[in-house]
Backbone as a chain_set.jsonl record, in Angstrom:
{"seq": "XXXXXXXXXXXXXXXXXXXXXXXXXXXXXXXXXXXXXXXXXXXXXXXXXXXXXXXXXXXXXXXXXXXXXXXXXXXXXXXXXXXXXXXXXXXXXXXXXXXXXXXXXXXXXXXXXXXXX", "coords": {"N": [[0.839, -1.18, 0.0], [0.623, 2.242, -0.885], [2.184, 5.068, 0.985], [1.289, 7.969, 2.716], [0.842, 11.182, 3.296], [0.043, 12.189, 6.514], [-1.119, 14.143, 8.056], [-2.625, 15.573, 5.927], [-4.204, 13.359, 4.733], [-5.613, 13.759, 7.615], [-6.536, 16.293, 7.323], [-7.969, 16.137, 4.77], [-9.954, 14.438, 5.806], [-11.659, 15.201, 7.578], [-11.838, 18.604, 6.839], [-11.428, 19.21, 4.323], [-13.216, 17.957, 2.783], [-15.251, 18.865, 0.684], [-13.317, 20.198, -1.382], [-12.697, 18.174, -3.27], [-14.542, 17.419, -4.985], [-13.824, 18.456, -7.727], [-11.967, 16.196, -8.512], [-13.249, 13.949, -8.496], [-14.878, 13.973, -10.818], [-12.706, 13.542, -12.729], [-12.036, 11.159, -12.717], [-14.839, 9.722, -11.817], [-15.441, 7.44, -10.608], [-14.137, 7.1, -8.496], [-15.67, 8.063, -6.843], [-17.437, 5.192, -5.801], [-16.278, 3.439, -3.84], [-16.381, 5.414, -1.29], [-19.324, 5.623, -1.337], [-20.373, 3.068, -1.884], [-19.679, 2.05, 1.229], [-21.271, 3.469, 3.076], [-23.904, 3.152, 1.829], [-23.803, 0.211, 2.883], [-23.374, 0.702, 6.021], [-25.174, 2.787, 6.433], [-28.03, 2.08, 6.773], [-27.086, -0.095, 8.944], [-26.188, 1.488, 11.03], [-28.625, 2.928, 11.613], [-30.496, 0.771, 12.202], [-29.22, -0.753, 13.359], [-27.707, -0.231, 15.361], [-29.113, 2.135, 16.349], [-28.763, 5.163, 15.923], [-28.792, 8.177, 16.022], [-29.777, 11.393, 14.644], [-30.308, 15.602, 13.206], [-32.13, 17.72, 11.102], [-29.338, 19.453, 10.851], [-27.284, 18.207, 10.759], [-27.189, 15.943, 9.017], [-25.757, 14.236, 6.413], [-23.545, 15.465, 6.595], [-21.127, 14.656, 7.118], [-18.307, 13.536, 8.007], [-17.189, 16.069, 7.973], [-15.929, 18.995, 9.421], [-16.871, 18.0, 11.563], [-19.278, 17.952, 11.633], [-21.992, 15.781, 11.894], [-21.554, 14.268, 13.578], [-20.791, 15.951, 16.306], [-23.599, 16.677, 16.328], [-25.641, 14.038, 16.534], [-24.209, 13.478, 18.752], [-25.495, 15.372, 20.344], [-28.169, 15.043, 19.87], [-28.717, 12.168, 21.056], [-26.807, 12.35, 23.19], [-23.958, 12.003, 25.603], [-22.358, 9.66, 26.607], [-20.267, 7.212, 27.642], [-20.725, 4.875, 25.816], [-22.442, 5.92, 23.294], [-20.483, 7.597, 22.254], [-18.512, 5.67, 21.879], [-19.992, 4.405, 19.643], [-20.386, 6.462, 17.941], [-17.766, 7.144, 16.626], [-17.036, 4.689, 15.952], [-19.22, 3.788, 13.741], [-19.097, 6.241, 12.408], [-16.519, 6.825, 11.419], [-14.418, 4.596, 12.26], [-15.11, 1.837, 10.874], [-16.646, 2.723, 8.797], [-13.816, 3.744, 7.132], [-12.35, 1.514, 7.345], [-13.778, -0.048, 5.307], [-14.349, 1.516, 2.757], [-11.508, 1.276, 2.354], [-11.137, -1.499, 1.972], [-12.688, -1.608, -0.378], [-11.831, -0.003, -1.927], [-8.879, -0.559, -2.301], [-9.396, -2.914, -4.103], [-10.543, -2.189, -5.869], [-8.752, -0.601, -6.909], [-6.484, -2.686, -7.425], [-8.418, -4.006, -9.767], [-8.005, -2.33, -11.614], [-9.698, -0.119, -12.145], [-9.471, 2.501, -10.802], [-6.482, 4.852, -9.306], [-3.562, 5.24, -7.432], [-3.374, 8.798, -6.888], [-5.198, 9.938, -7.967], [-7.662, 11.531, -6.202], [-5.418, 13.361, -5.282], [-4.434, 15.873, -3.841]], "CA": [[0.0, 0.0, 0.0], [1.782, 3.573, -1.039], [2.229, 5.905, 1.899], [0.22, 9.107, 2.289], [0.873, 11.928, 4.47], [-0.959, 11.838, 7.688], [-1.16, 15.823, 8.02], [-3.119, 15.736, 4.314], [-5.086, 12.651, 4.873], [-6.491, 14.532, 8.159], [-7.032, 17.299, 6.265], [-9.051, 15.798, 3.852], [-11.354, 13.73, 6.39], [-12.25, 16.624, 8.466], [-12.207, 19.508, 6.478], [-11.899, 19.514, 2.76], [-14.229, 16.995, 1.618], [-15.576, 19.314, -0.794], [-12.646, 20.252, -2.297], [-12.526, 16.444, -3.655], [-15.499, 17.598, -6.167], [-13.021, 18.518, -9.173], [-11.482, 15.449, -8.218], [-14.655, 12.907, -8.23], [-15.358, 14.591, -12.27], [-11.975, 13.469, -13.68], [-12.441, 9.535, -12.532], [-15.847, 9.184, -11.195], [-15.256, 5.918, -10.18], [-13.591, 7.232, -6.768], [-17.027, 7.759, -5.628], [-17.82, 4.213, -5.653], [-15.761, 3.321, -2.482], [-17.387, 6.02, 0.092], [-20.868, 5.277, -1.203], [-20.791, 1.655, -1.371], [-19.266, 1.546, 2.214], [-22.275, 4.172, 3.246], [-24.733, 1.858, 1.984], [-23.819, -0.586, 3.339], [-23.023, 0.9, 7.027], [-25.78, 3.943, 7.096], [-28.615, 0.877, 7.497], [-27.278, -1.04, 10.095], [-25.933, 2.564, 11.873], [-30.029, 2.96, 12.238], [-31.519, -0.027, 12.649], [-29.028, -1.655, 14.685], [-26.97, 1.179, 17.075], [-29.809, 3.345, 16.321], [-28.262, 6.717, 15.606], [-29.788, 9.414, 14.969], [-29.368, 12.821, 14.249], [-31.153, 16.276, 13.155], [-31.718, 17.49, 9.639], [-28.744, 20.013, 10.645], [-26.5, 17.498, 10.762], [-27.925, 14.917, 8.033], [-24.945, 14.235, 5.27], [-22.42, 16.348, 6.673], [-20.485, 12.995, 7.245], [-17.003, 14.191, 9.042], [-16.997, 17.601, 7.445], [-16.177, 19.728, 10.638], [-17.277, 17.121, 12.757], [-21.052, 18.574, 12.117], [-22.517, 15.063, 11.848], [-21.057, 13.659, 14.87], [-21.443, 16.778, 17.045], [-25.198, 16.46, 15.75], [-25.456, 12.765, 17.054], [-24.324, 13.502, 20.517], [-26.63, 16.743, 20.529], [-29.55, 14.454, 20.153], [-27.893, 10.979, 21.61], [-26.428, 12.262, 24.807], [-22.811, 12.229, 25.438], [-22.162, 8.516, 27.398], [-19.149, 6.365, 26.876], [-21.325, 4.275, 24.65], [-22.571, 6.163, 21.993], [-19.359, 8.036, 21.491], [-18.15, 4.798, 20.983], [-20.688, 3.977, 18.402], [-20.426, 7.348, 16.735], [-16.603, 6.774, 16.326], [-17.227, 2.78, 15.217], [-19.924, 3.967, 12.721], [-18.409, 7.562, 11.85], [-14.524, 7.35, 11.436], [-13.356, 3.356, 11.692], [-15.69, 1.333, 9.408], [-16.173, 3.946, 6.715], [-12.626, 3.758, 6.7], [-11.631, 0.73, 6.371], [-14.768, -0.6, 4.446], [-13.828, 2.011, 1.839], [-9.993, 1.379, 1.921], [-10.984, -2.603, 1.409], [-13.391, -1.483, -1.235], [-10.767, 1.053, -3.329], [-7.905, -1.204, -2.777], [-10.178, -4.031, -4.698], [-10.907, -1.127, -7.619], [-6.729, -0.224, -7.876], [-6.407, -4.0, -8.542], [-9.028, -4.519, -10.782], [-7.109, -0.922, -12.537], [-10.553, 0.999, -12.069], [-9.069, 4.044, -9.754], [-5.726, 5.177, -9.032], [-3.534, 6.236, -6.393], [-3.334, 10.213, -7.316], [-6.949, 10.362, -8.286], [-7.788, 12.226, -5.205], [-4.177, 14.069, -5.143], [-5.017, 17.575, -3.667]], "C": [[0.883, 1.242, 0.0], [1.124, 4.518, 0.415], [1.691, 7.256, 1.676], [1.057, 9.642, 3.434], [-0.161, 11.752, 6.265], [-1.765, 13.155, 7.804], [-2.756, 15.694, 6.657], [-4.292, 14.281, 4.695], [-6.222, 13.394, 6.007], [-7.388, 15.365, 7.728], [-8.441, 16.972, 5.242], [-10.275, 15.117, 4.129], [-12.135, 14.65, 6.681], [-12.616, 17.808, 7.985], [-12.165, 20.145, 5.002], [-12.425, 18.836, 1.899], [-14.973, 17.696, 0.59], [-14.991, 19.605, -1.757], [-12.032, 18.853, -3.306], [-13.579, 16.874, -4.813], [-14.716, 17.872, -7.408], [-12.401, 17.217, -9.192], [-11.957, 14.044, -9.125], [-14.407, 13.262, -9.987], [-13.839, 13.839, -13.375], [-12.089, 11.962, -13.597], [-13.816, 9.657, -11.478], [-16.134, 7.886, -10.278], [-14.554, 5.75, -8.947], [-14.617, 7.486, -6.029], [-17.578, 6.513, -5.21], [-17.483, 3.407, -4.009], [-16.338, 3.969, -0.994], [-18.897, 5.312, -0.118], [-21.228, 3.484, -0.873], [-20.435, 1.477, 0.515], [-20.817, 2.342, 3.556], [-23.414, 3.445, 2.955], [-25.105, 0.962, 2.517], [-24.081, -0.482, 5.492], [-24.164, 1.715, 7.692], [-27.205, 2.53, 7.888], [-28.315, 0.431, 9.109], [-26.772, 0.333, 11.477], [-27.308, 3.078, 12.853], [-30.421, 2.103, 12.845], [-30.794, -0.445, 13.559], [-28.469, -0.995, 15.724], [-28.257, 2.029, 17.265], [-29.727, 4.515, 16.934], [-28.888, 6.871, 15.274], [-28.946, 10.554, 15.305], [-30.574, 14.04, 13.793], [-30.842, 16.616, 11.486], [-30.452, 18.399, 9.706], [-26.92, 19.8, 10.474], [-26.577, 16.223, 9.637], [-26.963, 15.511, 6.236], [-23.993, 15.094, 4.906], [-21.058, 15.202, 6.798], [-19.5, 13.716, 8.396], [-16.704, 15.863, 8.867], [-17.027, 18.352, 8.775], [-16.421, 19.037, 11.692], [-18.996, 17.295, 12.973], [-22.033, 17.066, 12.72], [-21.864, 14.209, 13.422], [-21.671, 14.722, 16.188], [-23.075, 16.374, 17.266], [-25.629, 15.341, 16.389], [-25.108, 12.675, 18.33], [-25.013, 14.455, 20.805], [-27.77, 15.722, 21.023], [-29.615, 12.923, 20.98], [-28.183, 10.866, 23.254], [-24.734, 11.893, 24.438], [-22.26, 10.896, 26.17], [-21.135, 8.224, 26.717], [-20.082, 5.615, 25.465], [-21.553, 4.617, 23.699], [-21.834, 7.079, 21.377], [-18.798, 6.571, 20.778], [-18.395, 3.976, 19.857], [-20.597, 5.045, 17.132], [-18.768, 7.13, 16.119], [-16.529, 5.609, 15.342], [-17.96, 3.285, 13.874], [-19.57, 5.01, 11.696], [-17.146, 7.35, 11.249], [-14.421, 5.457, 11.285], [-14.002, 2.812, 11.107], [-15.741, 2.021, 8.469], [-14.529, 3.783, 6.237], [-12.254, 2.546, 6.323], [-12.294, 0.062, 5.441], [-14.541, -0.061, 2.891], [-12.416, 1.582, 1.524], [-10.129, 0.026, 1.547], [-11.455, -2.404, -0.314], [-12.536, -0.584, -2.307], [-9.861, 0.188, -3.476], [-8.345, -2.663, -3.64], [-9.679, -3.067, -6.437], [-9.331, -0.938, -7.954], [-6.426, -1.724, -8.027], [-7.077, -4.21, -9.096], [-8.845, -3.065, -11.885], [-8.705, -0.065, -12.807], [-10.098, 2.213, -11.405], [-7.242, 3.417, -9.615], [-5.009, 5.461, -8.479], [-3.228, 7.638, -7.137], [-4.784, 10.566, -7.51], [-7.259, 11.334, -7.72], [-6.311, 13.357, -4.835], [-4.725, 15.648, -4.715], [-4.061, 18.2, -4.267]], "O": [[1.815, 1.315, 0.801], [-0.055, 4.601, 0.758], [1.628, 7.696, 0.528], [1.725, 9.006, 4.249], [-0.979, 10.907, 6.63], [-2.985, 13.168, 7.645], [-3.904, 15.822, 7.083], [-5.426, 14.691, 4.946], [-7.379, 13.635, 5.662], [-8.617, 15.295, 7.712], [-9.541, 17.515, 5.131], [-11.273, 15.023, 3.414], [-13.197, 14.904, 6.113], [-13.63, 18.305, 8.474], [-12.669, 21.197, 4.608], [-12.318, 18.886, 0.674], [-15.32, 17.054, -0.402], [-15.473, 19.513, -2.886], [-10.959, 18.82, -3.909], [-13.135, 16.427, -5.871], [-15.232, 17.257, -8.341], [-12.211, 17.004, -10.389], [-11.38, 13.383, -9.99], [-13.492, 12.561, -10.418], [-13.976, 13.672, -14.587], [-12.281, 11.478, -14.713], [-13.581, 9.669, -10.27], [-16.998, 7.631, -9.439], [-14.347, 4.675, -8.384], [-14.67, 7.265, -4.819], [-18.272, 6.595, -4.196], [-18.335, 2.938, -3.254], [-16.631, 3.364, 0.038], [-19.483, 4.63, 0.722], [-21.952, 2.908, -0.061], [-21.127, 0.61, 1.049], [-21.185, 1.792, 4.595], [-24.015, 3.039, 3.949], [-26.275, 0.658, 2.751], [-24.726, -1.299, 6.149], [-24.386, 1.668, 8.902], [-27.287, 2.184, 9.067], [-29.021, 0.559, 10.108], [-26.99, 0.12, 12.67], [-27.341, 3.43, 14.032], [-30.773, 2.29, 14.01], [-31.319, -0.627, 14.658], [-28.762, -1.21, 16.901], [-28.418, 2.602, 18.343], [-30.254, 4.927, 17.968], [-29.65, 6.317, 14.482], [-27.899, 10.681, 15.939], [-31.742, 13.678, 13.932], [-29.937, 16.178, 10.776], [-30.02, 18.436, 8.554], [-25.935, 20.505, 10.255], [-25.56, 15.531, 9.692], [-27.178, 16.399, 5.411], [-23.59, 15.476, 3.807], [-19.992, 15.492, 6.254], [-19.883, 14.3, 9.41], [-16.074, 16.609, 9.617], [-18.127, 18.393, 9.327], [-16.165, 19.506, 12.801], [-19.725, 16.981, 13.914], [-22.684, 17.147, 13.762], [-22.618, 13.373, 13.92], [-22.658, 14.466, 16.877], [-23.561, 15.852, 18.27], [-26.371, 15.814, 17.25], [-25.646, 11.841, 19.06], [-25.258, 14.378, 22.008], [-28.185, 15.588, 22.173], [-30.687, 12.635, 21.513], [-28.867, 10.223, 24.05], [-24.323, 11.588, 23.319], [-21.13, 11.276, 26.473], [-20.871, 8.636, 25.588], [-19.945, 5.957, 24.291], [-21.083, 3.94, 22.784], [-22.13, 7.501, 20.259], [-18.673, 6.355, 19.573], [-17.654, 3.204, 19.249], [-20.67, 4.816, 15.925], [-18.745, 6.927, 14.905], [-16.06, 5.623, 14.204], [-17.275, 3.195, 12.855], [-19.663, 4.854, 10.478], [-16.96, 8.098, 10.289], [-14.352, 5.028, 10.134], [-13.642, 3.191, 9.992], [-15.051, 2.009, 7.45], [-14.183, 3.716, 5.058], [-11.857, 2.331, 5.178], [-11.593, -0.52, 4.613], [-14.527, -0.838, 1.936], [-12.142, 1.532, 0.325], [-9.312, -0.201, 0.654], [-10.83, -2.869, -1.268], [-12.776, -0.647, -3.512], [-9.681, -0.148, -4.646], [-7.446, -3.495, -3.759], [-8.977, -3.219, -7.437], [-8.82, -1.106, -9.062], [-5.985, -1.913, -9.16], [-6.628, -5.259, -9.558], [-9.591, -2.908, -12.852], [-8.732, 0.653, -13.806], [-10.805, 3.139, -11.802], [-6.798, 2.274, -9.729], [-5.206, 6.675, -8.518], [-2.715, 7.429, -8.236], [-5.298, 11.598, -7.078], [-7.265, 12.34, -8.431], [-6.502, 14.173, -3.934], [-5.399, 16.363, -5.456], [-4.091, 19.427, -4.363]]}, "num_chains": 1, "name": "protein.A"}
């Protein structure tokens, strides 16, 4: 697996997920990885932890942290459902996506650079 910055990966969870939109337009096919892993994860995030949230927080994902914030707003702040917003927020998306892209760069659909800020 090629090495990334850490600094720049942060960066890009937390606070410039939009600047990824010129990005997304030149291979489309880097959206496939978040959404399928979103699919798959937003479901069982409801039915089975059952998270919730408000619409002011609804598909902000990590951006700022709105969607999380948002989730302990309406939640409550307990060990527990930090540790569900974390589990559901930040480490499955991650690696569900990173199984799911590193599938697509061996089957030569996506790239590493794709995303290159």
């Amino acid at each position: 697996m090629k090495k990334t910055q850490f600094k720049t990966d942060i960066h890009q969870i937390f606070l410039l997920t939009k600047r990824n939109f010129s990005d997304w337009g030149k291979n489309p096919r880097i959206w496939i990885p978040p959404t399928v892993a979103s699919a798959i994860l937003g479901p069982i995030a409801s039915a089975v932890f059952k998270l919730e949230g408000t619409k002011l927080g609804a598909g902000m994902g990590t951006s700022g942290l709105v969607g999380q914030f948002d989730a302990i707003s309406v939640m409550g702040s307990s060990p527990r459902v930090i540790m569900i917003i974390v589990l559901m927020h930040v480490i499955l998306p991650a690696i569900l996506t990173l199984l799911i892209s590193e599938f697509m760069r061996k089957k030569g659909y996506i790239k590493f650079g794709d995303m290159k800020l």
